[in-house]
Backbone as JSON, one array per atom type, in Angstrom:
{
  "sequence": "XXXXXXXXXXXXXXXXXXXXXXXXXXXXXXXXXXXXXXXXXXXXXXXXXXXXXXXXXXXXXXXXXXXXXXXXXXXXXXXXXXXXXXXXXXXXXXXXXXXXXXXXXXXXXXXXXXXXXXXXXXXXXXXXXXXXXXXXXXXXXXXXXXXXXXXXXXXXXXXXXXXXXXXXXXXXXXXXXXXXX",
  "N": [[30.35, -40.01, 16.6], [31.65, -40.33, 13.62], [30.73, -38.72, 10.82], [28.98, -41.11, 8.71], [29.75, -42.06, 5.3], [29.9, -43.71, 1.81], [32.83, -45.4, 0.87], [34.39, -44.0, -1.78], [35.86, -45.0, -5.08], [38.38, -44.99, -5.56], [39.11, -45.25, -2.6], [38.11, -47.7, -2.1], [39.67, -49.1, -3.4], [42.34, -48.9, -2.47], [41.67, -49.9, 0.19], [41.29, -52.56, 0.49], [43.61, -52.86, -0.69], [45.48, -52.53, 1.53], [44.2, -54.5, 3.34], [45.12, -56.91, 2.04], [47.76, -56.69, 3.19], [47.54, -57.21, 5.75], [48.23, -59.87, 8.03], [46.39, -63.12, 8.71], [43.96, -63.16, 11.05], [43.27, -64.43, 13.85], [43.36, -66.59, 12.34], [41.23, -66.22, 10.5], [40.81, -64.82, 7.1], [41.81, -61.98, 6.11], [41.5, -60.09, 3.76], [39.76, -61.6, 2.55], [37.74, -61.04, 3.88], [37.07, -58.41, 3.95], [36.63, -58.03, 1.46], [34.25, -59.52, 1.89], [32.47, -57.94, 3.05], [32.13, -55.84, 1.44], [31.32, -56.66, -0.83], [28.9, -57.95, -0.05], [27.36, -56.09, 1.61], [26.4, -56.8, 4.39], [27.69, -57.91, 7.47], [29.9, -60.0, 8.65], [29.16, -61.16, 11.14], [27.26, -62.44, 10.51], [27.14, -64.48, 8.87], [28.55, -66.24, 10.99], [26.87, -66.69, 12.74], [25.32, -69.3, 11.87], [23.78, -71.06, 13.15], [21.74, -70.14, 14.38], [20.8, -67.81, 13.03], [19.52, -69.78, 10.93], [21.26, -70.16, 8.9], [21.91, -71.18, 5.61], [22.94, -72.28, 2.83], [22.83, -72.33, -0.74], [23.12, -74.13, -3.85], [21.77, -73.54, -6.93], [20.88, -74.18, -10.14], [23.71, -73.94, -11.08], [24.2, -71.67, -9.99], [25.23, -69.45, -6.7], [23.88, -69.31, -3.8], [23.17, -67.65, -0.5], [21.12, -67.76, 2.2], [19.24, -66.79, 4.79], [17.86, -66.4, 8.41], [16.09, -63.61, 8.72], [14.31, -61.78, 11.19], [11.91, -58.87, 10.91], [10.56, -56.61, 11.84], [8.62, -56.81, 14.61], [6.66, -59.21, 15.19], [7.3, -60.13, 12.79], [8.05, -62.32, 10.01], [11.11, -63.17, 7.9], [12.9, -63.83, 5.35], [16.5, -63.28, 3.88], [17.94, -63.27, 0.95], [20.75, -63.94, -0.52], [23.07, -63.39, -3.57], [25.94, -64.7, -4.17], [29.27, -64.02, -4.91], [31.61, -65.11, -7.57], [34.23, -64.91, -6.62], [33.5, -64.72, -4.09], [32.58, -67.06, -3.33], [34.49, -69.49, -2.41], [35.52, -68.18, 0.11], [33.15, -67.6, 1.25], [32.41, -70.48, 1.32], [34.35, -71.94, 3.03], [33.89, -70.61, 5.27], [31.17, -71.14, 5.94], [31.31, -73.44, 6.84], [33.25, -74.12, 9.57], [34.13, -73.29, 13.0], [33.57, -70.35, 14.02], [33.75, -67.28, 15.46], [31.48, -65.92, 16.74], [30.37, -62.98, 17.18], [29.84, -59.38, 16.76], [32.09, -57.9, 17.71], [34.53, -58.85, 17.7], [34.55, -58.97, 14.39], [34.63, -56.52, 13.66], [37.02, -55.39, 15.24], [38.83, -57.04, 13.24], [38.37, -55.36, 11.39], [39.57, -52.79, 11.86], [42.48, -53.41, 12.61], [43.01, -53.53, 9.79], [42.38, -50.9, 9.68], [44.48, -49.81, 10.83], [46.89, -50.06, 9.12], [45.92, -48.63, 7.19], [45.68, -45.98, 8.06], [48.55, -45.57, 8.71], [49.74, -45.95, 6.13], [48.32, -43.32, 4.76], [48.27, -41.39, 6.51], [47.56, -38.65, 6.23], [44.47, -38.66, 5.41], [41.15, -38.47, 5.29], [39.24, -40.38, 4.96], [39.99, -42.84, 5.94], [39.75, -42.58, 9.07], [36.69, -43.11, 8.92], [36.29, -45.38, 8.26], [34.02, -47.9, 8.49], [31.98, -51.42, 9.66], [29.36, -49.95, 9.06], [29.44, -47.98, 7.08], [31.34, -49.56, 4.65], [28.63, -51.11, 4.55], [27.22, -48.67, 3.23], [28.66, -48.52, 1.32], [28.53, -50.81, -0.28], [25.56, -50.66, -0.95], [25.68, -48.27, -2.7], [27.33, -49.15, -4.86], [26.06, -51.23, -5.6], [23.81, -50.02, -6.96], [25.36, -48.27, -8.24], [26.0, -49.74, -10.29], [23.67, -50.42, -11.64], [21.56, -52.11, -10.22], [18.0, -52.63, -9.4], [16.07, -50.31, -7.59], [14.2, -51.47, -5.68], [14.8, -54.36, -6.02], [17.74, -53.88, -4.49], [16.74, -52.76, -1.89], [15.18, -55.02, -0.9], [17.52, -57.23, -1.05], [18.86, -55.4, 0.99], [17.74, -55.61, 3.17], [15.84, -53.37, 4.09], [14.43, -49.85, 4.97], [12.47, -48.28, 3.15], [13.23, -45.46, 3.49], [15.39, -45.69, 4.34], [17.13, -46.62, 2.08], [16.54, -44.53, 0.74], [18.12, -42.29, 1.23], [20.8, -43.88, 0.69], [20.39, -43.69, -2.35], [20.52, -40.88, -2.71], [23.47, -40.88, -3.21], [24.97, -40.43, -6.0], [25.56, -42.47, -8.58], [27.57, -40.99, -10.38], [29.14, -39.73, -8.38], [30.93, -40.9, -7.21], [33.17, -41.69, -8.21], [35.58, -39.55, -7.78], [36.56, -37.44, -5.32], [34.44, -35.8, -5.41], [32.34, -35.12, -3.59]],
  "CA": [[30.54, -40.83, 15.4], [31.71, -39.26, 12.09], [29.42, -38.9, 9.3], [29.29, -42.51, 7.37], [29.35, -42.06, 3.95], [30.19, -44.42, 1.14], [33.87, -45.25, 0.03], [34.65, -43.38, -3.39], [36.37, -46.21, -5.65], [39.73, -45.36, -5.17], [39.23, -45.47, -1.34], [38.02, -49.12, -1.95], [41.02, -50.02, -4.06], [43.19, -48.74, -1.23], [40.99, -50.8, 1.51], [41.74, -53.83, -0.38], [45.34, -52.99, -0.68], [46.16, -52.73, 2.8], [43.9, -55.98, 3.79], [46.33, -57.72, 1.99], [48.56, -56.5, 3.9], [47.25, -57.33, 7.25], [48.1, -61.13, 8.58], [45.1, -63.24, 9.43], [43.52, -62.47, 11.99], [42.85, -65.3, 14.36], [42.47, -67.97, 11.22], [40.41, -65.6, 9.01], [41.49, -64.2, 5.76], [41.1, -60.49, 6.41], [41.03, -59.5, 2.74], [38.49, -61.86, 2.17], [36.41, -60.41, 5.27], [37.06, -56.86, 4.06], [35.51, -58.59, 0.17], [32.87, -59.93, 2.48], [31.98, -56.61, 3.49], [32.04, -54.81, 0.18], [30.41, -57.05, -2.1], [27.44, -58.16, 0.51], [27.03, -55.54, 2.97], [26.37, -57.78, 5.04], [28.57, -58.24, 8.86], [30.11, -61.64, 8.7], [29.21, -62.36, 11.94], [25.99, -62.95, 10.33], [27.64, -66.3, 8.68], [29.1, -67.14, 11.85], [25.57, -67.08, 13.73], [24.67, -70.02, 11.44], [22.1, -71.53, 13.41], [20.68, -68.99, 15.19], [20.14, -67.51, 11.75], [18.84, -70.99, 9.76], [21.96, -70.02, 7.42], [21.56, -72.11, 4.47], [24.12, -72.73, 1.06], [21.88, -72.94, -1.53], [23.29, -74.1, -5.25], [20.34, -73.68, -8.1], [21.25, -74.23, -11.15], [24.78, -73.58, -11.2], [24.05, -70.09, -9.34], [25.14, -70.12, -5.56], [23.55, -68.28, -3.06], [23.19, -68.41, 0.92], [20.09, -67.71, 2.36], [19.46, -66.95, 6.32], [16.43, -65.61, 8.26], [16.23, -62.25, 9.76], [13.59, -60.65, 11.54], [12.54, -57.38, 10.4], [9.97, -56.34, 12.93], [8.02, -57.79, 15.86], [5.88, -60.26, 14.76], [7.61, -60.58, 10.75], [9.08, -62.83, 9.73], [11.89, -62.55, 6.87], [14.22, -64.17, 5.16], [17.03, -63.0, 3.16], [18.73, -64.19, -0.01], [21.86, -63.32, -1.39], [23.85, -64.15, -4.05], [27.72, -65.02, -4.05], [30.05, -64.12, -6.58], [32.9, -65.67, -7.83], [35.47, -64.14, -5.7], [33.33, -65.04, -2.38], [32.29, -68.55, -3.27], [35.44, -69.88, -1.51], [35.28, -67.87, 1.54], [31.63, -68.28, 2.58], [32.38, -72.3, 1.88], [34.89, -72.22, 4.22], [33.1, -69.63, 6.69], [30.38, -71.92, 6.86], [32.06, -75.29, 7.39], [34.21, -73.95, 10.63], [33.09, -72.75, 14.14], [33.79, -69.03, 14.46], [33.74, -66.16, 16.46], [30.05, -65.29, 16.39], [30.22, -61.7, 17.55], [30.52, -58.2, 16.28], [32.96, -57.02, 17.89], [35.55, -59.54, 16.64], [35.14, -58.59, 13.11], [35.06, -54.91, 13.78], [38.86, -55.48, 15.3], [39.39, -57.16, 12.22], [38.65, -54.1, 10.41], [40.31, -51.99, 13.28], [43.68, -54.13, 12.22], [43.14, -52.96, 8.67], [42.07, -49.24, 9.72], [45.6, -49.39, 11.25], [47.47, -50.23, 8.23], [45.84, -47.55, 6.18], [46.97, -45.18, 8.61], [50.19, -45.49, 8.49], [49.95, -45.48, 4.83], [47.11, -42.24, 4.29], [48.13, -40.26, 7.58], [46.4, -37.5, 6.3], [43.46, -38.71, 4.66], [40.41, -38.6, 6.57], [38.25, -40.75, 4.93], [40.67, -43.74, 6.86], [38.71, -42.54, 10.26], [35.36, -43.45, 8.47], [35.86, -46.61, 7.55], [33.57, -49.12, 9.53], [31.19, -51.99, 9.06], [28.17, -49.41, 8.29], [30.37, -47.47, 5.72], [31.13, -50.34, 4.0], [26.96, -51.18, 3.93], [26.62, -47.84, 2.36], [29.64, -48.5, -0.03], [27.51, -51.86, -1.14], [24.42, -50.28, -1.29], [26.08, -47.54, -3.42], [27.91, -49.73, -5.93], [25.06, -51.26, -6.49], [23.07, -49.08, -7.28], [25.73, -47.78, -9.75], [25.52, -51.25, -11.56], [22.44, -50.97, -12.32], [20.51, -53.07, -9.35], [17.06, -51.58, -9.05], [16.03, -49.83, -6.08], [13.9, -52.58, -4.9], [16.12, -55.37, -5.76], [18.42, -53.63, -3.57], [16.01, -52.87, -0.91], [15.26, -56.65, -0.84], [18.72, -57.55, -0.31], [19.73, -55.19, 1.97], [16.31, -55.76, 4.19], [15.86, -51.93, 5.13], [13.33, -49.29, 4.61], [12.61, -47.0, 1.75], [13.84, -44.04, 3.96], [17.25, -45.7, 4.38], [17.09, -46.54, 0.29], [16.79, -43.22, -0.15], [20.06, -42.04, 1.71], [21.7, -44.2, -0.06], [20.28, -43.0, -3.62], [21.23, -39.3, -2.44], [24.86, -40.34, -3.45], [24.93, -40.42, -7.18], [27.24, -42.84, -9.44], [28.98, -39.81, -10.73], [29.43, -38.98, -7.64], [31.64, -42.35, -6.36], [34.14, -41.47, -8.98], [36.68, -38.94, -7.22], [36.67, -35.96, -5.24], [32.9, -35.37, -5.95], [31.42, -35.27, -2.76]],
  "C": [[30.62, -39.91, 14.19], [30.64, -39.4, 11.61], [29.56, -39.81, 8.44], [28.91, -42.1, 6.12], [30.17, -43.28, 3.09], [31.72, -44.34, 0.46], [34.04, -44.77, -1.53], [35.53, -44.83, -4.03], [37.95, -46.38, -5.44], [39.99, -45.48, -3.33], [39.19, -46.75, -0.77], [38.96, -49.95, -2.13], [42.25, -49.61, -2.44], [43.01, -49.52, 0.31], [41.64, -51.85, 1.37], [43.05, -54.21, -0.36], [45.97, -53.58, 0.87], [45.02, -54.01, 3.79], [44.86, -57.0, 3.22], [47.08, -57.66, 2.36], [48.45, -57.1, 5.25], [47.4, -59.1, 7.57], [46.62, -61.71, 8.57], [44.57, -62.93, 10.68], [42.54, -63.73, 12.51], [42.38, -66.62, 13.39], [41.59, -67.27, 10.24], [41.11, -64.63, 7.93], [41.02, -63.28, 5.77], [40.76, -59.87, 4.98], [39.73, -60.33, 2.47], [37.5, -61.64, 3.11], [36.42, -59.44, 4.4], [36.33, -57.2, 2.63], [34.08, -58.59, 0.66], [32.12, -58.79, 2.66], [31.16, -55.84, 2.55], [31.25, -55.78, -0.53], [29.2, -57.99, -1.42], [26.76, -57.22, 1.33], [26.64, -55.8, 4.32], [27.94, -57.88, 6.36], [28.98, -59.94, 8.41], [29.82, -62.22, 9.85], [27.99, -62.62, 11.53], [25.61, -64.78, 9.93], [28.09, -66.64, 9.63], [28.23, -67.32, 12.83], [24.86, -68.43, 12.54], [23.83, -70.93, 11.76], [21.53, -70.89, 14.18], [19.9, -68.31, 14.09], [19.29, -68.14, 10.54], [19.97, -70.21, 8.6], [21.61, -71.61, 6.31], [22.16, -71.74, 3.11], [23.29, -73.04, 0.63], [22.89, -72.94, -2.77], [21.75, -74.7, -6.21], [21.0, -73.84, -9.34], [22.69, -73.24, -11.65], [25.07, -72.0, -10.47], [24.21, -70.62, -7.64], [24.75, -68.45, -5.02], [23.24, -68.41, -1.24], [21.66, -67.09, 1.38], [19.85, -67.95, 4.22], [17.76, -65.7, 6.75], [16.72, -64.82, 9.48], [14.92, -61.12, 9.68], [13.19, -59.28, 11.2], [11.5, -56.26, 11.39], [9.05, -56.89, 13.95], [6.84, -58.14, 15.27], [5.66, -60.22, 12.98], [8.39, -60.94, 11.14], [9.85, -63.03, 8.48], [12.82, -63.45, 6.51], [15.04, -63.48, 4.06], [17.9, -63.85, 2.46], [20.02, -63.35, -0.72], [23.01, -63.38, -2.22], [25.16, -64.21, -3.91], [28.14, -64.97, -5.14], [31.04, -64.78, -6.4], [33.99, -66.08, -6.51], [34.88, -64.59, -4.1], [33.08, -66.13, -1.97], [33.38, -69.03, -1.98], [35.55, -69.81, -0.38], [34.55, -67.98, 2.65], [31.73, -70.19, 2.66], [32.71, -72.52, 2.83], [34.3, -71.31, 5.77], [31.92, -70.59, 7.51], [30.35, -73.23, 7.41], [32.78, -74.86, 8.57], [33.36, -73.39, 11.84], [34.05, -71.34, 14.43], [33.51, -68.15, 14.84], [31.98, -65.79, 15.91], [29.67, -63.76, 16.76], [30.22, -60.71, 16.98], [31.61, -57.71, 16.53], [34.77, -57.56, 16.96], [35.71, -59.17, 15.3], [35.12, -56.91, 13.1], [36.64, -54.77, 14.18], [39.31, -55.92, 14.41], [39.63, -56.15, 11.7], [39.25, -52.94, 11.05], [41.8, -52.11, 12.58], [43.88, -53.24, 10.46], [43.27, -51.36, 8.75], [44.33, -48.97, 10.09], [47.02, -49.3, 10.01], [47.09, -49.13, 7.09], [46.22, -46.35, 6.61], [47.54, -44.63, 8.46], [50.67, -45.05, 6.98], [49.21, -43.84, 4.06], [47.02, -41.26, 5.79], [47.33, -39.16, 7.47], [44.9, -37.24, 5.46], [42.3, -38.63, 5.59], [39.08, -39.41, 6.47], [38.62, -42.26, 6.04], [39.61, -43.77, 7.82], [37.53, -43.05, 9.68], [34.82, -44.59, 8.57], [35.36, -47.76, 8.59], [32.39, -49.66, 8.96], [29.87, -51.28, 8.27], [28.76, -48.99, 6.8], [30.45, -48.19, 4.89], [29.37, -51.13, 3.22], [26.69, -50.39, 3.17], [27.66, -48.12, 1.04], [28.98, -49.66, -0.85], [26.53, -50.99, -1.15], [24.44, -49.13, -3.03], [26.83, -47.89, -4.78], [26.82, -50.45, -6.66], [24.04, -50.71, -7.44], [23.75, -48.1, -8.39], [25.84, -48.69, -10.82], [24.74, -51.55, -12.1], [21.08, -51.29, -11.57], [19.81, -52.07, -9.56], [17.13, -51.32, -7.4], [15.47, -51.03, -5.34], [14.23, -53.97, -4.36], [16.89, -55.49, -4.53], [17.98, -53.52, -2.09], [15.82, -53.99, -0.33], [16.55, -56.86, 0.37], [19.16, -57.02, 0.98], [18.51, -55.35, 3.45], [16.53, -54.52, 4.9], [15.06, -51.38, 4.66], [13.38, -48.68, 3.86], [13.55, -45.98, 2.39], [15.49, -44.22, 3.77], [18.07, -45.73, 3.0], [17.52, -45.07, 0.04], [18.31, -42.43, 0.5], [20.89, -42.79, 1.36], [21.53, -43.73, -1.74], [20.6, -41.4, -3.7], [22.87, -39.34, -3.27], [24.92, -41.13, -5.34], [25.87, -41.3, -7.65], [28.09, -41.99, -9.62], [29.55, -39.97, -9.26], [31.1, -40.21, -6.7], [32.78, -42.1, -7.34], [35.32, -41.11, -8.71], [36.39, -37.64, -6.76], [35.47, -35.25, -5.54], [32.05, -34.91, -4.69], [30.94, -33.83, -2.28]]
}
């Protein structure tokens, strides 16, 4: 396995590009998977285990957020909350109103489908090879964390341990910029 590290910004804009490019993919809107990715870190098949997980749509006061419970070690129990922006409202509505593929592997071929399209377009780039569901976790973890989120905030959300926090705080805002690494 390569070395996962976090998409730089123009690597994201280029992700993005060529998901629009890519057909659906069995009924799902691959750019808005490959959104899903980036702005929750979060696997989607996590919305498509919706009752194995107690998923749950919450709207609070005009704020929407979905809310599902995940284990975090043998005998805890956990839930996580996470909000929805704009741009994903739409997608998780419809994600969680339909019956879909509950697996990993399925949306990893999604992003497989995309890997193939960047490709073709970035033959000799090599961050292309990189790009997989973790990558994308560290590319959320990493954007956040240049926005501002606190560490713990983020910790929260992403339900992981300080240690893993801190490999993701190793990669600096500057550093997500260009050509920094």
């Amino acid at each position: 396995m390569p070395n996962i590290i976090p998409l730089k910004k123009s690597e994201q804009e280029k992700l993005l590009q060529a998901a629009l490019k890519v057909p659906n993919y069995f009924d799902i809107n691959v750019y808005e998977t490959v959104v899903f990715f980036l702005d929750t870190g979060i696997h989607p098949c996590i919305l498509a285990q919706k009752e194995a997980r107690k998923l749950r749509y919450v709207e609070e006061e005009g704020k929407k957020h979905i809310e599902w419970y995940r284990p975090k070690k043998e005998g805890m129990n956990a839930y996580t909350s996470l909000p929805i922006s704009k741009r994903l409202a739409p997608f998780v509505e419809r994600f969680l109103f339909q019956q879909l593929p509950n697996y990993r592997q399925f949306y990893n071929n999604l992003l497989k489908e995309v890997k193939k399209v960047l490709k073709k377009a970035f033959p000799k780039e090599d961050w292309v090879d990189k790009v997989c569901p973790l990558a994308l976790r560290h590319t959320f973890a990493v954007n956040r964390l240049d926005g501002g989120m606190s560490v713990l905030k983020l910790q929260q959300y992403m339900n992981c341990s300080r240690k893993t926090l801190e490999y993701y705080t190793k990669y600096r805002p500057d550093m997500l910029q260009e050509d920094t690494w």
